[in-house]
PDB file of N, H, CA, C and O in Angstrom:
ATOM      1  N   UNK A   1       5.858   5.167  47.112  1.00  0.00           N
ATOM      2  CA  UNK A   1       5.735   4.585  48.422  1.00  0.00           C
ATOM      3  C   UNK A   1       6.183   3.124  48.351  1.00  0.00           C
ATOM      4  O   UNK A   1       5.994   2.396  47.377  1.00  0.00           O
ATOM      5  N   UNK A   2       6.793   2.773  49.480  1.00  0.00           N
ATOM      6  H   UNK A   2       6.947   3.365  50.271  1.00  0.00           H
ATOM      7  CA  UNK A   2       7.056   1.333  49.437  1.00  0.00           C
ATOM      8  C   UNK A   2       5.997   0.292  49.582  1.00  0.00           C
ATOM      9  O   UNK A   2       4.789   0.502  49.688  1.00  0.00           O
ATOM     10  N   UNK A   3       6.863  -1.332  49.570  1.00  0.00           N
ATOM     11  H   UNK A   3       7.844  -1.502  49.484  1.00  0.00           H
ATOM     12  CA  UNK A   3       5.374  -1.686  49.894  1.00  0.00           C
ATOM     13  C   UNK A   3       5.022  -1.852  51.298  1.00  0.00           C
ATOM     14  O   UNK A   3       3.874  -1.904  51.738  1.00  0.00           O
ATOM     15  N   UNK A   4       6.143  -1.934  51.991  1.00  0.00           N
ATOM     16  H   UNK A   4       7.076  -1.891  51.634  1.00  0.00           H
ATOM     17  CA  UNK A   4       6.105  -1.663  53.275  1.00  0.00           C
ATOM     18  C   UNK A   4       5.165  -0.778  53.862  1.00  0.00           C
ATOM     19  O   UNK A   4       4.522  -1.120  54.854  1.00  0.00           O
ATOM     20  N   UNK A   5       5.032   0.344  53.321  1.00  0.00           N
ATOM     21  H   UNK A   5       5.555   0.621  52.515  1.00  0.00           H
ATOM     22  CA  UNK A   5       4.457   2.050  53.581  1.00  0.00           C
ATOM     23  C   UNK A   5       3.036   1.335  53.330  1.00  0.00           C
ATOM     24  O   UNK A   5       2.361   1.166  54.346  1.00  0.00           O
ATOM     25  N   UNK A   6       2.664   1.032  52.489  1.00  0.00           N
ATOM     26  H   UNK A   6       3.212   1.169  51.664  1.00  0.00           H
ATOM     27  CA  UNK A   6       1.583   1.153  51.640  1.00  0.00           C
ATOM     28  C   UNK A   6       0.993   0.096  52.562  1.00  0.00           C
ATOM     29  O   UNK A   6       0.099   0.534  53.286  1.00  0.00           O
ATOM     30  N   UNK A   7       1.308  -1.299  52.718  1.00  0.00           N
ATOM     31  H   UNK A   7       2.035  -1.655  52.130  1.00  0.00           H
ATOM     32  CA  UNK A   7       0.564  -2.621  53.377  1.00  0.00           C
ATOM     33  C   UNK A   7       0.382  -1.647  55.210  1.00  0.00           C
ATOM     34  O   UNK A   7      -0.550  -2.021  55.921  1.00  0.00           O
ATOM     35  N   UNK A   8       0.929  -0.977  55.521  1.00  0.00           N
ATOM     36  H   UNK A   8       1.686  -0.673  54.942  1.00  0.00           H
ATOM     37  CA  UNK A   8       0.678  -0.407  56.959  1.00  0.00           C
ATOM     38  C   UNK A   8      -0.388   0.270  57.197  1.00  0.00           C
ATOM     39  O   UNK A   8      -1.224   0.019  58.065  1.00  0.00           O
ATOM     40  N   UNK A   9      -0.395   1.690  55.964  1.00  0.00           N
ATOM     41  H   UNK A   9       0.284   1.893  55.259  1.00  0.00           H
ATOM     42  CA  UNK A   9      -1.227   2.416  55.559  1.00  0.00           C
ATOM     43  C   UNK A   9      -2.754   1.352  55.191  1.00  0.00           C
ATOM     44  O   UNK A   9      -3.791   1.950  55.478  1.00  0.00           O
ATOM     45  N   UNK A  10      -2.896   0.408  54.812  1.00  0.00           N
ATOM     46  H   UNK A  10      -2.054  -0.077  54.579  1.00  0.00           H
ATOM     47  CA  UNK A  10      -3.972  -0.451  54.190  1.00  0.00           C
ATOM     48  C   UNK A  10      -4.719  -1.510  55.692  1.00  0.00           C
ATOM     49  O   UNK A  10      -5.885  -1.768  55.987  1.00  0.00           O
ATOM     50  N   UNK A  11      -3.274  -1.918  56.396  1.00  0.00           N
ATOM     51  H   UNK A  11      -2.326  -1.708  56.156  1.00  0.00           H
ATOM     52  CA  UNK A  11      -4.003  -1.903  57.427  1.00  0.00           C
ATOM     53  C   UNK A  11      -4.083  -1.609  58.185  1.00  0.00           C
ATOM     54  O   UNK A  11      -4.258  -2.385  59.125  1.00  0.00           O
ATOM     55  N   UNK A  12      -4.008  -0.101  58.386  1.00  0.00           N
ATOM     56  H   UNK A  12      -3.866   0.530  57.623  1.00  0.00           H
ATOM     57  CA  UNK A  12      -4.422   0.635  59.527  1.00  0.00           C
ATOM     58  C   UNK A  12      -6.087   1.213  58.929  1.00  0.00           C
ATOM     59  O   UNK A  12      -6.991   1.561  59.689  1.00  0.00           O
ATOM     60  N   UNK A  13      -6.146   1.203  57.897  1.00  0.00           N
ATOM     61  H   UNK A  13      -5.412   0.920  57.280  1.00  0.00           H
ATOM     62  CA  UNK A  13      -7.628   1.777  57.037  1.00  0.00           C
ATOM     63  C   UNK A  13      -8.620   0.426  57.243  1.00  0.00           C
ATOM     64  O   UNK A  13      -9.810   0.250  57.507  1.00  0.00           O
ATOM     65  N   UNK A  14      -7.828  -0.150  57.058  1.00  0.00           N
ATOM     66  H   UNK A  14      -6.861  -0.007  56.844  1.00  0.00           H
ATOM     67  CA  UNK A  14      -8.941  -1.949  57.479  1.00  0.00           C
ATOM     68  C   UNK A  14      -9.339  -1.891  59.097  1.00  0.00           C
ATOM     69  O   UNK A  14     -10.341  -2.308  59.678  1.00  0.00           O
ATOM     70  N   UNK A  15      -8.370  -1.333  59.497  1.00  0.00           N
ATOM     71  H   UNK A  15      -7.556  -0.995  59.025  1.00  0.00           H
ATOM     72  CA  UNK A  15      -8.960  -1.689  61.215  1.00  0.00           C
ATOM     73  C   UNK A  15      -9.940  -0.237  61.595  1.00  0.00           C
ATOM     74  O   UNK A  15     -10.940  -0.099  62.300  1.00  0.00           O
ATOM     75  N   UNK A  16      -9.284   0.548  60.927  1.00  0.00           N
ATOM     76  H   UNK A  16      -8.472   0.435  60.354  1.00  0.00           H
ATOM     77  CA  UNK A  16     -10.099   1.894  61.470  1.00  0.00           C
ATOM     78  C   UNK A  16     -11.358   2.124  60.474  1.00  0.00           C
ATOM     79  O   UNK A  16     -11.812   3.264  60.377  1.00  0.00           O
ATOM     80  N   UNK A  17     -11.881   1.147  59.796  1.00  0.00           N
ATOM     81  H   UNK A  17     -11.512   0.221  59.875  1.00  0.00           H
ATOM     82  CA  UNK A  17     -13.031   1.046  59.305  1.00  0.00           C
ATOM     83  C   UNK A  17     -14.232   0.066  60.012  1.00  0.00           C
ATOM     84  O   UNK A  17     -15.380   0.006  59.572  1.00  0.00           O
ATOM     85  N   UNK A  18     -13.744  -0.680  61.182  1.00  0.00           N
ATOM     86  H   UNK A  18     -12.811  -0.631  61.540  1.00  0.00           H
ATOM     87  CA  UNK A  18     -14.473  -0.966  61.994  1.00  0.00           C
ATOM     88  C   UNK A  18     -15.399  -0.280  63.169  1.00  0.00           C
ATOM     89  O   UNK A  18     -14.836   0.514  63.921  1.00  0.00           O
ATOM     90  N   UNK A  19     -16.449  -0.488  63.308  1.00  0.00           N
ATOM     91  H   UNK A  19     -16.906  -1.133  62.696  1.00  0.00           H
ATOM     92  CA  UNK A  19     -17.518   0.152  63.898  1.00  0.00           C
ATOM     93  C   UNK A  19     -17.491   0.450  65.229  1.00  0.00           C
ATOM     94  O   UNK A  19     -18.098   1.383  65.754  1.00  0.00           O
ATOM     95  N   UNK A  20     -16.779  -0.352  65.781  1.00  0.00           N
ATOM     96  H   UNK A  20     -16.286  -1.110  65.354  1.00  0.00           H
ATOM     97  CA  UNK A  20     -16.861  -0.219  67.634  1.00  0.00           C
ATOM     98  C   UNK A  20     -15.450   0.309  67.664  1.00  0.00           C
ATOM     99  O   UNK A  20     -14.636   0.349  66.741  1.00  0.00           O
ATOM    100  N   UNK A  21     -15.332   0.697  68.886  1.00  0.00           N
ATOM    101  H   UNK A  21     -15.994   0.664  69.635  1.00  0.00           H
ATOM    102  CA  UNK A  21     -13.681   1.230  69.122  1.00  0.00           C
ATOM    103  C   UNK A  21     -12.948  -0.184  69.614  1.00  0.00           C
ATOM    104  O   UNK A  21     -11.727  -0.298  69.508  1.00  0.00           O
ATOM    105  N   UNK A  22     -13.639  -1.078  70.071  1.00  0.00           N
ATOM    106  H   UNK A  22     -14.631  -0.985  70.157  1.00  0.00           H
ATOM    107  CA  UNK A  22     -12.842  -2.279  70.285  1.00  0.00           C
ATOM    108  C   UNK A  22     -12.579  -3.298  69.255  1.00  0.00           C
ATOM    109  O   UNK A  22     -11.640  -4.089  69.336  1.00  0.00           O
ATOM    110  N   UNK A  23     -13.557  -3.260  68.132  1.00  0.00           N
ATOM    111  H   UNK A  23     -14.320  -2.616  68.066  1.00  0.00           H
ATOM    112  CA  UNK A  23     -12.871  -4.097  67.312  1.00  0.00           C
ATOM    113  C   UNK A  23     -11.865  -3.253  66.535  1.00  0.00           C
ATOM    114  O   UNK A  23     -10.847  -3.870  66.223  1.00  0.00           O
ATOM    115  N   UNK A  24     -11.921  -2.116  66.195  1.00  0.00           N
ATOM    116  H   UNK A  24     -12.749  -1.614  66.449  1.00  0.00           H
ATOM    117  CA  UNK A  24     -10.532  -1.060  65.734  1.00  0.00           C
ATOM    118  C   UNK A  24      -9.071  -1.515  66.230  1.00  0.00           C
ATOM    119  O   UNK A  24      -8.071  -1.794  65.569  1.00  0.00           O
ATOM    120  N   UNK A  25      -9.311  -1.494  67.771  1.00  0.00           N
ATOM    121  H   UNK A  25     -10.124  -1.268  68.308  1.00  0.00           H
ATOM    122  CA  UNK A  25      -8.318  -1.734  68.709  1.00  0.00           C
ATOM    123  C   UNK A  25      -8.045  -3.404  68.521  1.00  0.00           C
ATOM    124  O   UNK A  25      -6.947  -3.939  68.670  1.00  0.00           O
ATOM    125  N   UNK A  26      -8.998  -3.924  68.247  1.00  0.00           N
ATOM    126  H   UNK A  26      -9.890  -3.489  68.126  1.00  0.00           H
ATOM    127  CA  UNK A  26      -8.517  -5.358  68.248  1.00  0.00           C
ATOM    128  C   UNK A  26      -7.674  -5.698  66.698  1.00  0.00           C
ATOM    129  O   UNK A  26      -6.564  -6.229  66.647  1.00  0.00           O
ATOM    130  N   UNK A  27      -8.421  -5.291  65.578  1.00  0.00           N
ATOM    131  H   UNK A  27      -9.323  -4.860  65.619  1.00  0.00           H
ATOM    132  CA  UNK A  27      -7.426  -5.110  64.402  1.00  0.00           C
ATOM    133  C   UNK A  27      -6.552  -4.881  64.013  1.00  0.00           C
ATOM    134  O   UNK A  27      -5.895  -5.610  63.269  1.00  0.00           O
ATOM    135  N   UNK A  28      -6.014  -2.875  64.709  1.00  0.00           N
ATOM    136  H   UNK A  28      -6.547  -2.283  65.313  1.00  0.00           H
ATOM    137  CA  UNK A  28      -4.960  -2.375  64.866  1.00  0.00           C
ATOM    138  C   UNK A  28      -4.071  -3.636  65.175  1.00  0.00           C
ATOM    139  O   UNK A  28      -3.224  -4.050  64.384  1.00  0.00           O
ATOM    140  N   UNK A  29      -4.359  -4.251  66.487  1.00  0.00           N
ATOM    141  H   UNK A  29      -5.047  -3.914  67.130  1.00  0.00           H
ATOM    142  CA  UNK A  29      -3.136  -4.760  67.016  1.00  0.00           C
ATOM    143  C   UNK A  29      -2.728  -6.332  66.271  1.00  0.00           C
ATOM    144  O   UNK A  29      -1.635  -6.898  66.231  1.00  0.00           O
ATOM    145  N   UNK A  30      -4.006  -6.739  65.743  1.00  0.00           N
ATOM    146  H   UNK A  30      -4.894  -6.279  65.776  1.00  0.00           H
ATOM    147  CA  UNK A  30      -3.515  -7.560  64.901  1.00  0.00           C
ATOM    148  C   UNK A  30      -2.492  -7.332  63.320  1.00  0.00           C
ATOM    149  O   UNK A  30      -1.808  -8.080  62.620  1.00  0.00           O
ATOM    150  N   UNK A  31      -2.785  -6.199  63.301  1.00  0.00           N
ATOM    151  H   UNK A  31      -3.340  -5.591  63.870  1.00  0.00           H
ATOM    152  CA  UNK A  31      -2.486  -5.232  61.900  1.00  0.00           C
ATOM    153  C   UNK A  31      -0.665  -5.637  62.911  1.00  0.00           C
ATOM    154  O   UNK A  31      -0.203  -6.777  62.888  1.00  0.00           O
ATOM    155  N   UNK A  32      -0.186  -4.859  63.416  1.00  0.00           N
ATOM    156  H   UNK A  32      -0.561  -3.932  63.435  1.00  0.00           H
ATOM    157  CA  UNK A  32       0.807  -4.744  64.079  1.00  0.00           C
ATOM    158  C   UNK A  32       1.504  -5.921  64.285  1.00  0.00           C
ATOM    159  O   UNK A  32       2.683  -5.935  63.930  1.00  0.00           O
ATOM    160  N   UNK A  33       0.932  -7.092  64.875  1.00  0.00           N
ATOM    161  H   UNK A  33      -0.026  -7.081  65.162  1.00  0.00           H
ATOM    162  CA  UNK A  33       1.475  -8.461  65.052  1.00  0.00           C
ATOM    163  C   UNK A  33       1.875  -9.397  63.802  1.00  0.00           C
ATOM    164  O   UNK A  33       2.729 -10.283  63.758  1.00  0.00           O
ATOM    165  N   UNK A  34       0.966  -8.916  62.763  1.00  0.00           N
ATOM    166  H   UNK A  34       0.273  -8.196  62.800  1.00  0.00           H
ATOM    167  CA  UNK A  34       0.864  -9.343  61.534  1.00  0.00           C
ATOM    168  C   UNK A  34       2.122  -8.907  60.352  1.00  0.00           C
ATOM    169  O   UNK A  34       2.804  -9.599  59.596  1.00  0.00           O
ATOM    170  N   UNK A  35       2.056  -7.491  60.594  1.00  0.00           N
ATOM    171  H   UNK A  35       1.502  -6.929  61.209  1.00  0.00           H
ATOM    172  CA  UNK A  35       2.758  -6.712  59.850  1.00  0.00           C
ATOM    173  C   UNK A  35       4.280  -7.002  59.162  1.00  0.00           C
ATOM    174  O   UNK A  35       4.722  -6.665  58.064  1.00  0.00           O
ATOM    175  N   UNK A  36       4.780  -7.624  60.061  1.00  0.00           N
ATOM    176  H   UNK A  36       4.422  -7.898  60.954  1.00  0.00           H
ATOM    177  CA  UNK A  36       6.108  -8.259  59.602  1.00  0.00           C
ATOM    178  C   UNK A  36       6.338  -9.230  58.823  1.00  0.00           C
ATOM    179  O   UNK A  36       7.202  -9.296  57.949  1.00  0.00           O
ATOM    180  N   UNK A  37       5.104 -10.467  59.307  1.00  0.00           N
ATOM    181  H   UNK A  37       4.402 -10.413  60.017  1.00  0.00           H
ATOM    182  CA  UNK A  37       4.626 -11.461  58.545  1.00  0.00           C
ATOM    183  C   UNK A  37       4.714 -11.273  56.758  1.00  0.00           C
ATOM    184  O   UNK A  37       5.484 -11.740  55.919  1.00  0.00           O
ATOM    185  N   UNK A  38       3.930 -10.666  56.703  1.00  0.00           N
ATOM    186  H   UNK A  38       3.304 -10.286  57.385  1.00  0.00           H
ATOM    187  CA  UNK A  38       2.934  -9.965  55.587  1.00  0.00           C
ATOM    188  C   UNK A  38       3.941  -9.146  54.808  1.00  0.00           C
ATOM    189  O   UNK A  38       3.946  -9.278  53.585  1.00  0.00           O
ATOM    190  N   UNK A  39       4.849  -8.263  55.419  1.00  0.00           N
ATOM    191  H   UNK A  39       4.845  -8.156  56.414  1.00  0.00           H
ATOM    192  CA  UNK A  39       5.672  -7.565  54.761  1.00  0.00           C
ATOM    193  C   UNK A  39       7.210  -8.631  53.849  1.00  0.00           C
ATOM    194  O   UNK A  39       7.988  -8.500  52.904  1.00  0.00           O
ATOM    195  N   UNK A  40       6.876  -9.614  54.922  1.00  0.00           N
ATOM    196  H   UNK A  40       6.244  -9.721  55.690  1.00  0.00           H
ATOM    197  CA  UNK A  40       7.765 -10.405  54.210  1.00  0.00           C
ATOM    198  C   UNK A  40       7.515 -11.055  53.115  1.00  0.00           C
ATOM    199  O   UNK A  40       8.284 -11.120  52.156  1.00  0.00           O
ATOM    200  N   UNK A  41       6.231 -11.665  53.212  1.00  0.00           N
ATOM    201  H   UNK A  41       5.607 -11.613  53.991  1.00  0.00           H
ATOM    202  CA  UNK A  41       5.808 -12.202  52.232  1.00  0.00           C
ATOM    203  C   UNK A  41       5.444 -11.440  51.265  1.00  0.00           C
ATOM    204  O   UNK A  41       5.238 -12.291  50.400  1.00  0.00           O
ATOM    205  N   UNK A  42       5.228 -10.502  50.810  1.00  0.00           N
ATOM    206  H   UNK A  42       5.395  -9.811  51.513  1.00  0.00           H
ATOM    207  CA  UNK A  42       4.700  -9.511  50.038  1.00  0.00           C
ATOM    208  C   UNK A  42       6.102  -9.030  48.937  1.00  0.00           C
ATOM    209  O   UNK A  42       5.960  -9.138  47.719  1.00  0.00           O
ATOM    210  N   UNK A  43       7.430  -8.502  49.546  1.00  0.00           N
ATOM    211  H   UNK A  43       7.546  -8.414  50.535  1.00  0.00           H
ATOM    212  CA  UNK A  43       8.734  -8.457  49.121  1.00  0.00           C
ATOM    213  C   UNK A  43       9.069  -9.874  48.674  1.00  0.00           C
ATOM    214  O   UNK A  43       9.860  -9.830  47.732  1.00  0.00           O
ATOM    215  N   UNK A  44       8.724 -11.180  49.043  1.00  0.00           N
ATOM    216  H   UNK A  44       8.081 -11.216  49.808  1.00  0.00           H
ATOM    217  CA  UNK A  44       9.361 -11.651  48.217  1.00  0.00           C
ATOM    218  C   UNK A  44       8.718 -11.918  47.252  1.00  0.00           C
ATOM    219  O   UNK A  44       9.133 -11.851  46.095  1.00  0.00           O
ATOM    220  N   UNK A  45       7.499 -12.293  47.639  1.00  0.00           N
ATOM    221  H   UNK A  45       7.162 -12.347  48.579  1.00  0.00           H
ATOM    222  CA  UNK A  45       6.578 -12.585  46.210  1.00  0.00           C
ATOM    223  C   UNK A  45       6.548 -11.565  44.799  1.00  0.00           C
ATOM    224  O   UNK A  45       6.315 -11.867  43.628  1.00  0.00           O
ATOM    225  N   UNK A  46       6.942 -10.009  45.532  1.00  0.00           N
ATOM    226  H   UNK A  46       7.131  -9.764  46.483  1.00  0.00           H
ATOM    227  CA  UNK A  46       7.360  -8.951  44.676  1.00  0.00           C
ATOM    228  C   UNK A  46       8.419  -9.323  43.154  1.00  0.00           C
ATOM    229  O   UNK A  46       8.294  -9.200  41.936  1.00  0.00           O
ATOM    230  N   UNK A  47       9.780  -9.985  44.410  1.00  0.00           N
ATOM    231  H   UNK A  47       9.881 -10.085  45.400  1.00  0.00           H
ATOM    232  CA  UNK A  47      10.877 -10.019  43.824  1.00  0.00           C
ATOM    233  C   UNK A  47      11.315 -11.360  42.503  1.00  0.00           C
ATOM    234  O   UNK A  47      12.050 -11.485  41.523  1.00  0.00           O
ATOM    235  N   UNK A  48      10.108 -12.304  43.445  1.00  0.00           N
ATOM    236  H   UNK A  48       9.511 -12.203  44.241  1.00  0.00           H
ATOM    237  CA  UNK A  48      10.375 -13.934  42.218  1.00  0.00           C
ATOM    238  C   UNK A  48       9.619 -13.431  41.438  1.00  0.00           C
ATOM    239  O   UNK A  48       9.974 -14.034  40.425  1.00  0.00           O
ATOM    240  N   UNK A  49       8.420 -12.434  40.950  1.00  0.00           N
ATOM    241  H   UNK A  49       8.132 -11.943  41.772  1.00  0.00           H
ATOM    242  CA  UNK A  49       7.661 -12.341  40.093  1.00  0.00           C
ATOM    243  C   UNK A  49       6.355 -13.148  39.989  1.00  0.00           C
ATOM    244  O   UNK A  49       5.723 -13.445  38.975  1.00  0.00           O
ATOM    245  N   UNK A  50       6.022 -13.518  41.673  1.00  0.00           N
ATOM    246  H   UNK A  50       6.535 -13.277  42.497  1.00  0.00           H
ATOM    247  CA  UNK A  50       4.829 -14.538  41.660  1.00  0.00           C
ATOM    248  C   UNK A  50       3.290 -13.685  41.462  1.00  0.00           C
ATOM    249  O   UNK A  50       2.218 -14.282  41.562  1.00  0.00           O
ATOM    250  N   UNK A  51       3.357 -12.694  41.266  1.00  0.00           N
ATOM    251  H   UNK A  51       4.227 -12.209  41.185  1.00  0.00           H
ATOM    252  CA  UNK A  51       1.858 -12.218  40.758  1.00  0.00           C
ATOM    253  C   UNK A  51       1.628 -12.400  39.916  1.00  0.00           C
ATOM    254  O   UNK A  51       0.447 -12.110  39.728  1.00  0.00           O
ATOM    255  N   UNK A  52       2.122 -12.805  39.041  1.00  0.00           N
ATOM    256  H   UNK A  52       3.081 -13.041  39.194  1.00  0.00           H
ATOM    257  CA  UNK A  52       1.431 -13.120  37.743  1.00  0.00           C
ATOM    258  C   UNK A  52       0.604 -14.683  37.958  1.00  0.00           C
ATOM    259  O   UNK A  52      -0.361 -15.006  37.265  1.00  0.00           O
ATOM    260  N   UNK A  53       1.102 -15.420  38.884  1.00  0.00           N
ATOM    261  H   UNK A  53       1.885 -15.157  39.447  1.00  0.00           H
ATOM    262  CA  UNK A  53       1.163 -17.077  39.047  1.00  0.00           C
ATOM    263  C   UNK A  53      -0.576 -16.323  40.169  1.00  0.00           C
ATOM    264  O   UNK A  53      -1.725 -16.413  39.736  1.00  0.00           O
ATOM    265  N   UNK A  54      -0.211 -15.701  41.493  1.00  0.00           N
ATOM    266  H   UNK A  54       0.723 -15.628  41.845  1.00  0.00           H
ATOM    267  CA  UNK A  54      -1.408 -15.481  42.347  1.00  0.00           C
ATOM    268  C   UNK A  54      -2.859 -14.713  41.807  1.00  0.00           C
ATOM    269  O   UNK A  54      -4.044 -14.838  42.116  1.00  0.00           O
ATOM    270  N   UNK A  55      -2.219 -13.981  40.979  1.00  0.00           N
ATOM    271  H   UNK A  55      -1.257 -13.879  40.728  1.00  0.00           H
ATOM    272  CA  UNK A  55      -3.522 -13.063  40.260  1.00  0.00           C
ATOM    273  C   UNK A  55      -4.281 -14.122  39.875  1.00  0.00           C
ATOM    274  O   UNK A  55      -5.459 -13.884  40.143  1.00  0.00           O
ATOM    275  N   UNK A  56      -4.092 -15.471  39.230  1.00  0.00           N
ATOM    276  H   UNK A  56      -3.135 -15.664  39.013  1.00  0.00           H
ATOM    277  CA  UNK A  56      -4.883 -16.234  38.389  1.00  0.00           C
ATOM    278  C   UNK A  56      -5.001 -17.198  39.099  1.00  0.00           C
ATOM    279  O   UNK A  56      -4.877 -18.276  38.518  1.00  0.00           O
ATOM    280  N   UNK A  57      -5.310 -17.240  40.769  1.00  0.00           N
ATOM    281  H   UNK A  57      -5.411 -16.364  41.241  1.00  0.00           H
ATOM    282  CA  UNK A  57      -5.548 -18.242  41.455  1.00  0.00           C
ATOM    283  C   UNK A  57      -7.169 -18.710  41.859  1.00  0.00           C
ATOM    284  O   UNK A  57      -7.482 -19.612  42.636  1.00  0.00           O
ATOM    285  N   UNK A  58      -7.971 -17.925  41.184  1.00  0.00           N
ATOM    286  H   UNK A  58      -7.717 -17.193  40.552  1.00  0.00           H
ATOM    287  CA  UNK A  58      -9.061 -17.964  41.314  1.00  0.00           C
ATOM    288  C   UNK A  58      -9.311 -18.788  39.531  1.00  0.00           C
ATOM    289  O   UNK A  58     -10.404 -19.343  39.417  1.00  0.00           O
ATOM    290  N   UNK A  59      -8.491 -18.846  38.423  1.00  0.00           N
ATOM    291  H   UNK A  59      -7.603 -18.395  38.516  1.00  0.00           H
ATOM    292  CA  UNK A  59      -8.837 -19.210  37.354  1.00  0.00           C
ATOM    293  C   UNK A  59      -9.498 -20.845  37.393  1.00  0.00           C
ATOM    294  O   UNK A  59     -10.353 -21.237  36.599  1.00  0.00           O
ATOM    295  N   UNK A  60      -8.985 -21.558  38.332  1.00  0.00           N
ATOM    296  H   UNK A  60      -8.290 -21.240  38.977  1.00  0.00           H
ATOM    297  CA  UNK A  60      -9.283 -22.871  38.622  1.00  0.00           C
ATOM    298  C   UNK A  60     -10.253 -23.613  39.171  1.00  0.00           C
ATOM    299  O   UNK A  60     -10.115 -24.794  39.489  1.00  0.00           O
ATOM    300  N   UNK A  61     -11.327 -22.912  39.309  1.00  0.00           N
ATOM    301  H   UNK A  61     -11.439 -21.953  39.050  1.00  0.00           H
ATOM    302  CA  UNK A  61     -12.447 -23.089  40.283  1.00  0.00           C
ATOM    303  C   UNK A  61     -13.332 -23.126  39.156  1.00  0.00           C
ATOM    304  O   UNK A  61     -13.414 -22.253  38.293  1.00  0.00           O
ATOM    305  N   UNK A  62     -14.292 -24.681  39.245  1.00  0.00           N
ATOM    306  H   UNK A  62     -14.226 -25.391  39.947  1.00  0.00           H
ATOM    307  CA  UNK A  62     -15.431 -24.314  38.188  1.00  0.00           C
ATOM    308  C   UNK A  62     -16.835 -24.557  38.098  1.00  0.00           C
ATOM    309  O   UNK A  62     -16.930 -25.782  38.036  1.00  0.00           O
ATOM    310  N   UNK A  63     -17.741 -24.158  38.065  1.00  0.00           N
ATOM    311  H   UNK A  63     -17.665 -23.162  38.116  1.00  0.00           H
ATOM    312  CA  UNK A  63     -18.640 -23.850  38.105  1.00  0.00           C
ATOM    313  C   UNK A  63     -19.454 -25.234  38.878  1.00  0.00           C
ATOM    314  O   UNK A  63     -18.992 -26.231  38.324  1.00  0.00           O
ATOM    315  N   UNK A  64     -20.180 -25.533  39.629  1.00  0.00           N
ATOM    316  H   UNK A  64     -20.556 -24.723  40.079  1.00  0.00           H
ATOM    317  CA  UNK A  64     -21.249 -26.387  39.990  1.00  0.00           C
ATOM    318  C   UNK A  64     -22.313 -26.951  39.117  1.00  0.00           C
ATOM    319  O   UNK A  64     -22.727 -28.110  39.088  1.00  0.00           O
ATOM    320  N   UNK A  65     -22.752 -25.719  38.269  1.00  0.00           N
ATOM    321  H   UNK A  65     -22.415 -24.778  38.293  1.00  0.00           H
ATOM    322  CA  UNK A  65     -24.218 -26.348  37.748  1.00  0.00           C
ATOM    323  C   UNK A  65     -23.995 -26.255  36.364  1.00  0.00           C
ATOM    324  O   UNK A  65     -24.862 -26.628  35.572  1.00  0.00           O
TER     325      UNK A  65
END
């Protein structure tokens, strides 16, 4: 599956896991408005090889106490 396929499929499961039929409907359509966005960014970040750099974006954060 592409990643195209797959990010649609993911958020259409994100919106249709909401409880009311209006926030579904309100997700969906953000899912939709979004979708292009997201698909873009996703292909390129694919293609420079930046997951390796985003996976470890949480490594930098340190502890409080």
């Amino acid at each position: 599956m592409t990643i195209k396929g797959s990010l649609f499929i993911d958020l259409m499961r994100f919106a249709l896991a909401k409880k009311t039929t209006q926030e579904q409907l309100r997700y969906i359509v953000l899912g939709l408005i979004f979708f292009t966005f997201l698909a873009r960014v996703m292909s390129t970040g694919a293609k420079s090889g930046d997951s390796v750099s985003s996976s470890q974006a949480g490594d930098d954060i340190y502890p409080l106490f």
